[in-house]
C-alpha positions in Angstrom: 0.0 0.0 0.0 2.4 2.7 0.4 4.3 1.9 -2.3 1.6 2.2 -4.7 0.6 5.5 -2.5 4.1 6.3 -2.9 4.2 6.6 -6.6 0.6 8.1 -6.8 1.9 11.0 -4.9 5.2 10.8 -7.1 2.5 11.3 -10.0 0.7 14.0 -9.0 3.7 15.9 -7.7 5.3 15.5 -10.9 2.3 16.8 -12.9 2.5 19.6 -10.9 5.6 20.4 -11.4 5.1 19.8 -15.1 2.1 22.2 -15.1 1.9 24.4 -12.5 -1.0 23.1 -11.6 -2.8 20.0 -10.0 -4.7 17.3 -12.1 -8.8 17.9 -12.1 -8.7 14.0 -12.9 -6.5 10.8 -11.9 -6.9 10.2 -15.5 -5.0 13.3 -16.4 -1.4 10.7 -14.9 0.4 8.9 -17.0 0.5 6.5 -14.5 -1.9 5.3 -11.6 -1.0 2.6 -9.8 -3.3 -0.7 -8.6 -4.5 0.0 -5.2 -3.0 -3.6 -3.8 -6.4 -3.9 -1.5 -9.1 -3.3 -4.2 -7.0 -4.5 -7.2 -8.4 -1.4 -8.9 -7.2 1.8 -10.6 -10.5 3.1 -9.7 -11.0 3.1 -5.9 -8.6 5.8 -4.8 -10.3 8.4 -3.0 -8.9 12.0 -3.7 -8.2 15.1 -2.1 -9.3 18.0 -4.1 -8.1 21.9 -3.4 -10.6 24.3 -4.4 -9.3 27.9 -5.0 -11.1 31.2 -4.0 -10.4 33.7 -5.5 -11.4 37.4 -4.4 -13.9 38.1 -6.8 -15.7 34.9 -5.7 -17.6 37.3 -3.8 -18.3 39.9 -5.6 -22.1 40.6 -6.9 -20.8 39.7 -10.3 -20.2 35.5 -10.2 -17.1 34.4 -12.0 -17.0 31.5 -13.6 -16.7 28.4 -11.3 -12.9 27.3 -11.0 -12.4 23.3 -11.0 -11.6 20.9 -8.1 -7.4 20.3 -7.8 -6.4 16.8 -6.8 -3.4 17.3 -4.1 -3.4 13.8 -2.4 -5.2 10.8 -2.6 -5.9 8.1 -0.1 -6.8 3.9 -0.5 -10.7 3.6 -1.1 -10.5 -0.1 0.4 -12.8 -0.3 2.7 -11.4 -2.5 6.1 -8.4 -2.5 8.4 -4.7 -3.8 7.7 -3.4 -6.4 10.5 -2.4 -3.6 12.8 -6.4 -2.3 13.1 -5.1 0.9 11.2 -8.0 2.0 8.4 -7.0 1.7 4.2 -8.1 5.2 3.8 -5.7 6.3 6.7 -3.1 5.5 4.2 
């Protein structure tokens, strides 16, 4: 588990630094790893960064700015063999 972690958070780091910005989407990697629990590329759960922006409240509404991915977390549901929680990783 926290090797794959490991390189998801290599991957979005990278893109980052790449970009100058965070990916709206996993899909935007060029890489995700298998979560080892779920044996899926699917079930990590994300962090998302929202910006605000000053004019976010003003009387005129800007247009809205798109969720950032900046960390992402197992979506395996259970406990490893120490009673710690998947999505604690």
């Amino acid at each position: 588990m926290r090797a794959a972690l490991t390189q998801l958070r290599s991957e979005i780091a990278t893109y980052y630094a790449k970009n100058h910005r965070y990916p709206q989407s996993l899909n935007e990697l060029p890489a995700i790893p298998v979560d080892p629990i779920t044996h899926s590329k699917t079930t990590w759960r994300t962090t998302v960064q929202e910006n605000v922006r000053v004019d976010d409240f003003s009387s005129v509404a800007p247009p809205p700015s798109s969720p950032q991915i900046v960390d992402a977390h197992s979506g395996a549901p259970g406990t490893d063999l120490n009673g710690r929680a998947w999505s604690d990783y």
